[in-house]
N, CA, C and O atoms as a GROMACS GRO file, in nm:
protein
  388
    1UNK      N    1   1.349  -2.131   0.783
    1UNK     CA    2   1.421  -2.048   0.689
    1UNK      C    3   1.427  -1.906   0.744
    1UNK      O    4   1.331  -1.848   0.796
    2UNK      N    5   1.530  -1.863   0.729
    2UNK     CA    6   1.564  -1.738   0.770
    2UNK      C    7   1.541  -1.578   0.669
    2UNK      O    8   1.544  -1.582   0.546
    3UNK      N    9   1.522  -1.464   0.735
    3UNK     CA   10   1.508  -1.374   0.641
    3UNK      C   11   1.611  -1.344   0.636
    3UNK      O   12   1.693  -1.369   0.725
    4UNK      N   13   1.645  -1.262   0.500
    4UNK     CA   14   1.746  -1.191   0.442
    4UNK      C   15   1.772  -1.077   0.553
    4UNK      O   16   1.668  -1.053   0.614
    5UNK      N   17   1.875  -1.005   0.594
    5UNK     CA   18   1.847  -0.899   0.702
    5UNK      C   19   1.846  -0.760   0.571
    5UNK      O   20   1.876  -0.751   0.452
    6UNK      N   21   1.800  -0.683   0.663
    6UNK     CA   22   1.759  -0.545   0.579
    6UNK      C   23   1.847  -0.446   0.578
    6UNK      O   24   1.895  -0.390   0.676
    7UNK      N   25   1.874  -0.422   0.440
    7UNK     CA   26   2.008  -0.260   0.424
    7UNK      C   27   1.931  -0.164   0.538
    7UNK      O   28   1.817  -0.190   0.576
    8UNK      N   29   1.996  -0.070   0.579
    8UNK     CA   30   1.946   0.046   0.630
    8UNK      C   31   1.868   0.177   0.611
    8UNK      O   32   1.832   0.271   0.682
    9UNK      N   33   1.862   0.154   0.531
    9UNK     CA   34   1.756   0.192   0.388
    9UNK      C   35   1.590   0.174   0.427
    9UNK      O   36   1.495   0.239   0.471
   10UNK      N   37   1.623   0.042   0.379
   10UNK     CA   38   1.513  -0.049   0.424
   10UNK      C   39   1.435  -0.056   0.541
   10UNK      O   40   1.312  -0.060   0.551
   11UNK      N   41   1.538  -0.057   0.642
   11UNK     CA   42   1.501  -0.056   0.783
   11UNK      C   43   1.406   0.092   0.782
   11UNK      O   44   1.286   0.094   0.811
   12UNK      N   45   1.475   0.195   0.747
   12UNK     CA   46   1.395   0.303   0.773
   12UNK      C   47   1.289   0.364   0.724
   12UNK      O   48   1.217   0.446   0.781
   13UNK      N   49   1.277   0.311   0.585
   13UNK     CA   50   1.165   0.298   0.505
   13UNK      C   51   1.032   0.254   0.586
   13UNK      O   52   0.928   0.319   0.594
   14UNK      N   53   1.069   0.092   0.663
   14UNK     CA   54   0.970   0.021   0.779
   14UNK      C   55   0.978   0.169   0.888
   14UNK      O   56   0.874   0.188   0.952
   15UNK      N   57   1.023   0.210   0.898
   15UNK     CA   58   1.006   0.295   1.084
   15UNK      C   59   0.920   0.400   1.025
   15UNK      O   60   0.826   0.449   1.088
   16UNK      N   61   0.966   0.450   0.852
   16UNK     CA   62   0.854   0.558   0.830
   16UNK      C   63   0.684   0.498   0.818
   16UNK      O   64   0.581   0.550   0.862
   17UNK      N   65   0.699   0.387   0.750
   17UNK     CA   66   0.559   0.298   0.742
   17UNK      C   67   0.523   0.267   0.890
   17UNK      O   68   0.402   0.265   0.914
   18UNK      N   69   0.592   0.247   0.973
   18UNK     CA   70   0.513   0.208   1.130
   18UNK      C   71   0.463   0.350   1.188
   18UNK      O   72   0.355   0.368   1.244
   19UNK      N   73   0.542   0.425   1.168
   19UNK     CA   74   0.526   0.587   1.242
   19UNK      C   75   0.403   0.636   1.159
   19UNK      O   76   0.310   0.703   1.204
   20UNK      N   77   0.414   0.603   1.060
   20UNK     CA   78   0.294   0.683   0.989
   20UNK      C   79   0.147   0.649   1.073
   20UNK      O   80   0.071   0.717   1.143
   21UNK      N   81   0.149   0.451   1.010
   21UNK     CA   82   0.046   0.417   1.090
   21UNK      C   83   0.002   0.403   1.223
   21UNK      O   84  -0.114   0.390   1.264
   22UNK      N   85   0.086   0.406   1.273
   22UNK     CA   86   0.114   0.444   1.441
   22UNK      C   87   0.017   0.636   1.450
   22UNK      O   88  -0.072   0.653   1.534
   23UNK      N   89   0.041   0.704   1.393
   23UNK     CA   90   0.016   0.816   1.424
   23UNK      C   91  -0.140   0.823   1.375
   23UNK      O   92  -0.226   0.881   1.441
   24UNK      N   93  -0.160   0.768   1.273
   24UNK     CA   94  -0.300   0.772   1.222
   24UNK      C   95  -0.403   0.676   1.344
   24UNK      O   96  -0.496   0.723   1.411
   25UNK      N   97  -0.360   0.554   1.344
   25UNK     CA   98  -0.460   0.511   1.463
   25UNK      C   99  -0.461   0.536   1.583
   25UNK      O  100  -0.543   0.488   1.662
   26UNK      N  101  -0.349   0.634   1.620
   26UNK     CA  102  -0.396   0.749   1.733
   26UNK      C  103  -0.501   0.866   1.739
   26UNK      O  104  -0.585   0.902   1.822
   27UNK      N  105  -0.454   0.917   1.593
   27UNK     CA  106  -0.539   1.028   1.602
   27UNK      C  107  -0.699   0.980   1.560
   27UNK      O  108  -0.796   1.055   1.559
   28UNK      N  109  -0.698   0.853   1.532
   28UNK     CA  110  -0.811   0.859   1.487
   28UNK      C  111  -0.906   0.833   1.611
   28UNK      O  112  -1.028   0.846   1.602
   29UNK      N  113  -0.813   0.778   1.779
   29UNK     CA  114  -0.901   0.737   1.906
   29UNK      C  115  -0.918   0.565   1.840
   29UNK      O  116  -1.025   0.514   1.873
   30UNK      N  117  -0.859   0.509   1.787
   30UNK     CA  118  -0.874   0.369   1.807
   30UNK      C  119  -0.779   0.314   1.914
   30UNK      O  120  -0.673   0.366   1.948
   31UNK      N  121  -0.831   0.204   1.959
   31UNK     CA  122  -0.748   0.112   2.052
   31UNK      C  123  -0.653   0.016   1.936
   31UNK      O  124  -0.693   0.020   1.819
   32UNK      N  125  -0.509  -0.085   1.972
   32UNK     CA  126  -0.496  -0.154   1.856
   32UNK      C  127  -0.567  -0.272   1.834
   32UNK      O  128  -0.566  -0.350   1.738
   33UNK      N  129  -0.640  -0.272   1.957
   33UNK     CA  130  -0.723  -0.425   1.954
   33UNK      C  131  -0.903  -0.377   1.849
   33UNK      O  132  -0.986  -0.461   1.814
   34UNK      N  133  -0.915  -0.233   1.825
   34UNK     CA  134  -1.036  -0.218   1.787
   34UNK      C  135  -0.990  -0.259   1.625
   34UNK      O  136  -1.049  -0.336   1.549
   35UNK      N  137  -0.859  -0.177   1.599
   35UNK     CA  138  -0.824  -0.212   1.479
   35UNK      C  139  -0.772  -0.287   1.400
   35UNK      O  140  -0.755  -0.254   1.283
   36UNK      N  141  -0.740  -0.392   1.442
   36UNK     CA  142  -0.676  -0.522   1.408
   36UNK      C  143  -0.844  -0.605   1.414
   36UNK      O  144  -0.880  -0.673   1.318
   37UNK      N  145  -0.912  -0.593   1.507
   37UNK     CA  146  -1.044  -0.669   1.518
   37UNK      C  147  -1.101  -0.620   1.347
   37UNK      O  148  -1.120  -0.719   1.276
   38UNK      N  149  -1.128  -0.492   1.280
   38UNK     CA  150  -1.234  -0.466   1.176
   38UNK      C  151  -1.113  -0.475   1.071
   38UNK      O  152  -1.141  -0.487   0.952
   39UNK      N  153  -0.965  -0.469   1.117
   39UNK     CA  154  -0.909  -0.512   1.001
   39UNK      C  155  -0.900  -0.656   0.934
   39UNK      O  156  -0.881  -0.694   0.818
   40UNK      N  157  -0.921  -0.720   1.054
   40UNK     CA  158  -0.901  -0.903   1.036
   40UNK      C  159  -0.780  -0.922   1.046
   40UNK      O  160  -0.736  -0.972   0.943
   41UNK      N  161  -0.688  -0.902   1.140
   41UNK     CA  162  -0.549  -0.915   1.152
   41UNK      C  163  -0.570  -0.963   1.288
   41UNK      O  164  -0.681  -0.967   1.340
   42UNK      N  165  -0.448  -1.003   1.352
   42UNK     CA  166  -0.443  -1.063   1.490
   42UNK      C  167  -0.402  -0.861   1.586
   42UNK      O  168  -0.345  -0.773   1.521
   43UNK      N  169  -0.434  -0.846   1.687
   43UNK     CA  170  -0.358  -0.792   1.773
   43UNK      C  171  -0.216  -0.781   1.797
   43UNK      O  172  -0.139  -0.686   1.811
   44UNK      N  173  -0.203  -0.913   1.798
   44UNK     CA  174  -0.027  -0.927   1.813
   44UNK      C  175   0.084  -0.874   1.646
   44UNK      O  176   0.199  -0.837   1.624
   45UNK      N  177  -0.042  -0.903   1.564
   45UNK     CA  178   0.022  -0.863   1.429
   45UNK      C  179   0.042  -0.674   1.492
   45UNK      O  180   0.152  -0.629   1.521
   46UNK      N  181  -0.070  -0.603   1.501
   46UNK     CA  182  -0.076  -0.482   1.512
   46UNK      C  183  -0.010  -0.415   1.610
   46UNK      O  184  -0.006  -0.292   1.614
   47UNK      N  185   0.049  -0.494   1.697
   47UNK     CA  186   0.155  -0.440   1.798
   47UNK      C  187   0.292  -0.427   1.774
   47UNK      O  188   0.387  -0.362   1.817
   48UNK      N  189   0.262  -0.537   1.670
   48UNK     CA  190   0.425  -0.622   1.642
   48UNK      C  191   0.480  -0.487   1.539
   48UNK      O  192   0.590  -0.433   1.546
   49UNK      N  193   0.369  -0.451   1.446
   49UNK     CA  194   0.442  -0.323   1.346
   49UNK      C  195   0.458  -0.221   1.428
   49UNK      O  196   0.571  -0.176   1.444
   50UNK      N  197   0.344  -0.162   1.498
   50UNK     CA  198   0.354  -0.060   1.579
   50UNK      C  199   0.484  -0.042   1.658
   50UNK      O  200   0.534   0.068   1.677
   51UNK      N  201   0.534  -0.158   1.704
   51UNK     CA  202   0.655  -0.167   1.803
   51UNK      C  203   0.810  -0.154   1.736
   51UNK      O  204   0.916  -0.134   1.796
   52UNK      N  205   0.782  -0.178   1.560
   52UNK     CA  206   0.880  -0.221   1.488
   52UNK      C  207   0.982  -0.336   1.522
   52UNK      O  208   1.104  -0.351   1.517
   53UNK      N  209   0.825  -0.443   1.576
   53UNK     CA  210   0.921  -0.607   1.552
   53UNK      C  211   0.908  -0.634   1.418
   53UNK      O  212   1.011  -0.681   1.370
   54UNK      N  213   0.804  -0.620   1.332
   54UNK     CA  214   0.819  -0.629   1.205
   54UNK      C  215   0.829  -0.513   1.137
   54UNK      O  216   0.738  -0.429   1.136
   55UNK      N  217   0.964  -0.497   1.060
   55UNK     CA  218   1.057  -0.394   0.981
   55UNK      C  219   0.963  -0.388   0.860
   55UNK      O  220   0.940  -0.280   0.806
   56UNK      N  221   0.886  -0.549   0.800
   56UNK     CA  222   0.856  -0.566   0.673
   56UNK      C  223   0.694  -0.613   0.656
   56UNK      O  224   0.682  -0.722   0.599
   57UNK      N  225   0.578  -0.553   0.692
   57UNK     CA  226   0.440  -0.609   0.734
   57UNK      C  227   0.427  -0.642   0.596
   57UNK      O  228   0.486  -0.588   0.502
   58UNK      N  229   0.339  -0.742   0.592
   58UNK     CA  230   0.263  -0.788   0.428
   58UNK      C  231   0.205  -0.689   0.404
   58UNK      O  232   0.166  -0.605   0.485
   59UNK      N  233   0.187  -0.686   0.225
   59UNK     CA  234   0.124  -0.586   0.182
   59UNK      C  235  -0.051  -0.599   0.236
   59UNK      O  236  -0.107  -0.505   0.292
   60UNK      N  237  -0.095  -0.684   0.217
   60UNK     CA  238  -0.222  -0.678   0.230
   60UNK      C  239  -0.240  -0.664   0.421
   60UNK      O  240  -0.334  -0.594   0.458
   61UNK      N  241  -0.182  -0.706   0.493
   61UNK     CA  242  -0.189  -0.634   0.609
   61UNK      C  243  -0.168  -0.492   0.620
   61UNK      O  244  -0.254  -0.431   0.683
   62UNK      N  245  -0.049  -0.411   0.560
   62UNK     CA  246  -0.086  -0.246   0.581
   62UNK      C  247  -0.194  -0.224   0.503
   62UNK      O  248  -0.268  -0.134   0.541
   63UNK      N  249  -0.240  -0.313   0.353
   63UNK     CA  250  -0.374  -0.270   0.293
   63UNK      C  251  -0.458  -0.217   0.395
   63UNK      O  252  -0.480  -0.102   0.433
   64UNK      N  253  -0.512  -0.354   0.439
   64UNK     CA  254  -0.620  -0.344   0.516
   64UNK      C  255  -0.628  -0.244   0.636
   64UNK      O  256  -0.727  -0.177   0.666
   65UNK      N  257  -0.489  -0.245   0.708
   65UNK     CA  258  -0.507  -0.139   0.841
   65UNK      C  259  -0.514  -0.008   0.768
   65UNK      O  260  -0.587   0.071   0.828
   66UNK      N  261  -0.464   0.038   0.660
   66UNK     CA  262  -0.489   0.175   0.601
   66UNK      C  263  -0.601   0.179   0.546
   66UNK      O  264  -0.632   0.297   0.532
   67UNK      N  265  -0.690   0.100   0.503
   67UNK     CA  266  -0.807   0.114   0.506
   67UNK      C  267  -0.906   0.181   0.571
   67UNK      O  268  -0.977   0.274   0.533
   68UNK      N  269  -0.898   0.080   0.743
   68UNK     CA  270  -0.917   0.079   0.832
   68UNK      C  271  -0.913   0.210   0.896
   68UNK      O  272  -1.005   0.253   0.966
   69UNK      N  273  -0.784   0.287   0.867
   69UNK     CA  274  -0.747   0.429   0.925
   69UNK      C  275  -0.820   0.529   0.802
   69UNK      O  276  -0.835   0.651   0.810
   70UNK      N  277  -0.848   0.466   0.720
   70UNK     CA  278  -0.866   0.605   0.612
   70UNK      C  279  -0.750   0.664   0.547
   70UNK      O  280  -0.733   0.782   0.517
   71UNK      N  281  -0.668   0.556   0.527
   71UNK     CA  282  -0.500   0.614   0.445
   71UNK      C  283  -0.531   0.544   0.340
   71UNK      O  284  -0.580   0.430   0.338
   72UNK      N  285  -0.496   0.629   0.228
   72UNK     CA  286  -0.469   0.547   0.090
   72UNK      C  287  -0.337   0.475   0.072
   72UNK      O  288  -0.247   0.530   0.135
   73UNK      N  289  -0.311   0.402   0.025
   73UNK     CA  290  -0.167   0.352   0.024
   73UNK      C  291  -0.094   0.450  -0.079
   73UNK      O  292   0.024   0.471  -0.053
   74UNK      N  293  -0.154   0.522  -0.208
   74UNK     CA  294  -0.138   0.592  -0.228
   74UNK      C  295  -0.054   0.722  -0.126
   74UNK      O  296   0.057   0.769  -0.150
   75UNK      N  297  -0.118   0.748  -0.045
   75UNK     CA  298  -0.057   0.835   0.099
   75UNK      C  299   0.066   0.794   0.127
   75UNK      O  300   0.175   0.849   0.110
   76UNK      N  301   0.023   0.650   0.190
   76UNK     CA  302   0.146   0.605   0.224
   76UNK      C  303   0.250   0.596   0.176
   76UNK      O  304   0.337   0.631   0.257
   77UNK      N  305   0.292   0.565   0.074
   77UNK     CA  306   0.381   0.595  -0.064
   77UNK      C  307   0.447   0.705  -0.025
   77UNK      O  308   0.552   0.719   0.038
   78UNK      N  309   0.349   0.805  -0.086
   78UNK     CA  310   0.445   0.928  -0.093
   78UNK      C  311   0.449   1.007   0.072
   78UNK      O  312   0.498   1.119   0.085
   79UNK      N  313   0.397   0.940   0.171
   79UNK     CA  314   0.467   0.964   0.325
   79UNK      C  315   0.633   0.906   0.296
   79UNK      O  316   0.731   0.979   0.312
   80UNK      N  317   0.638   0.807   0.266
   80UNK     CA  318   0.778   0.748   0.287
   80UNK      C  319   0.851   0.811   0.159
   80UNK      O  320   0.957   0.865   0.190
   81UNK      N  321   0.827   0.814   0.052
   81UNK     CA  322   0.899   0.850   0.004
   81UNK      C  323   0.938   1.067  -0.002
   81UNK      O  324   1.025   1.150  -0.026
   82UNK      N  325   0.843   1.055   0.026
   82UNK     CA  326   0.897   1.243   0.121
   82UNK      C  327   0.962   1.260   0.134
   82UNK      O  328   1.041   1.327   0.068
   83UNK      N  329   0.981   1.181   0.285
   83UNK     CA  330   1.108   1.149   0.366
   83UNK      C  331   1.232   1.140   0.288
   83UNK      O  332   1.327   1.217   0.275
   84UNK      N  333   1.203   1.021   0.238
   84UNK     CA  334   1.368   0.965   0.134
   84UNK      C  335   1.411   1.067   0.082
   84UNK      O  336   1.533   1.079   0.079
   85UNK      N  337   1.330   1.170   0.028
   85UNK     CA  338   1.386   1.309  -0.090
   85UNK      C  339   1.403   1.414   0.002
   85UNK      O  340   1.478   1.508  -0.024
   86UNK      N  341   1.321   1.406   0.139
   86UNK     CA  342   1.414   1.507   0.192
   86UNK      C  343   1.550   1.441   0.284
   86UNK      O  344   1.651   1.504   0.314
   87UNK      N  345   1.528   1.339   0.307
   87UNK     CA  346   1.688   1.272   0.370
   87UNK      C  347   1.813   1.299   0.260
   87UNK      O  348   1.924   1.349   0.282
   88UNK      N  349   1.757   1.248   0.132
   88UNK     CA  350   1.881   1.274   0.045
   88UNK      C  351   1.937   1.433  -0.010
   88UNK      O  352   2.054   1.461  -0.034
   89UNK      N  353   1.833   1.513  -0.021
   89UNK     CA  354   1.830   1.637  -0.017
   89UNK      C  355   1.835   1.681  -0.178
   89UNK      O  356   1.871   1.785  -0.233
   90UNK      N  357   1.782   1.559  -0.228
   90UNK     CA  358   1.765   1.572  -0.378
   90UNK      C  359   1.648   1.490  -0.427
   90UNK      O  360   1.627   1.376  -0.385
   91UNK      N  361   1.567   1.556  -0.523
   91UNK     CA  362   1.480   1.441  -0.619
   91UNK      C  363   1.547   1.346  -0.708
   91UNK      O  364   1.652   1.358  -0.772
   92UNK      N  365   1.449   1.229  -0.697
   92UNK     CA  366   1.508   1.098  -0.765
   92UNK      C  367   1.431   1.105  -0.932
   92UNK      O  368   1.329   1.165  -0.966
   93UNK      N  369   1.509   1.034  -1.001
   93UNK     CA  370   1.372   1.049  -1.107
   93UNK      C  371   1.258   1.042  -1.138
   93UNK      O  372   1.203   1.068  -1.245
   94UNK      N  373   1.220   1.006  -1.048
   94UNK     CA  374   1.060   0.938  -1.048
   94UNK      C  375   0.986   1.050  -0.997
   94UNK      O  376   0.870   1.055  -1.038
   95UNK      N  377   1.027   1.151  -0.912
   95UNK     CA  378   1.009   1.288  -0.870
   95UNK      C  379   0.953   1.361  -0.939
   95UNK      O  380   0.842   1.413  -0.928
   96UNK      N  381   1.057   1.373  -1.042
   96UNK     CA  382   1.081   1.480  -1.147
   96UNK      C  383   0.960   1.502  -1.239
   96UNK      O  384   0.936   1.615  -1.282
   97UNK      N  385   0.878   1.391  -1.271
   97UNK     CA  386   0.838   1.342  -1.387
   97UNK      C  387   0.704   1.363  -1.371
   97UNK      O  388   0.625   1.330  -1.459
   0.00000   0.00000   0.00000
């Protein structure tokens, strides 16, 4: 079975979620094999986001690697959605409130 392909939206939503975590397990001096090992994920999973072969990681896989890094998903959230409000150059309602 095939996936649905992703609006462009979407797509970039994933590049802000890979970049984020991409930047955190740099700065933190991990290898991706240290962090995929204490996350319980495969390596190949942790390359595969990093590389943006996967646009769409399971939730409980970024759980765990933000864990892992010391990101709240909380964080993560409003990393990506930042972005979105400054791409559009306006607050959404959920902003506001």
């Amino acid at each position: 079975m095939s996936r649905k392909r992703l609006d462009p939206a979407a797509q970039r939503r994933g590049q802000i979620l890979t970049s984020r975590l991409t930047q955190a397990r740099r700065l933190s001096g991990r290898s991706a094999e240290s962090l995929a090992r204490s996350a319980g994920v495969s390596v190949e999973t942790v390359r595969s986001i990093e590389k943006g072969r996967t646009a769409t990681p399971e939730f409980f896989t970024v759980a765990a690697l933000a864990t892992e890094l010391g990101l709240s998903l909380d964080e993560l959230y409003a990393f990506v959605r930042s972005d979105r409000s400054a791409e559009s150059g306006q607050a959404s309602a959920d902003d506001v409130s």
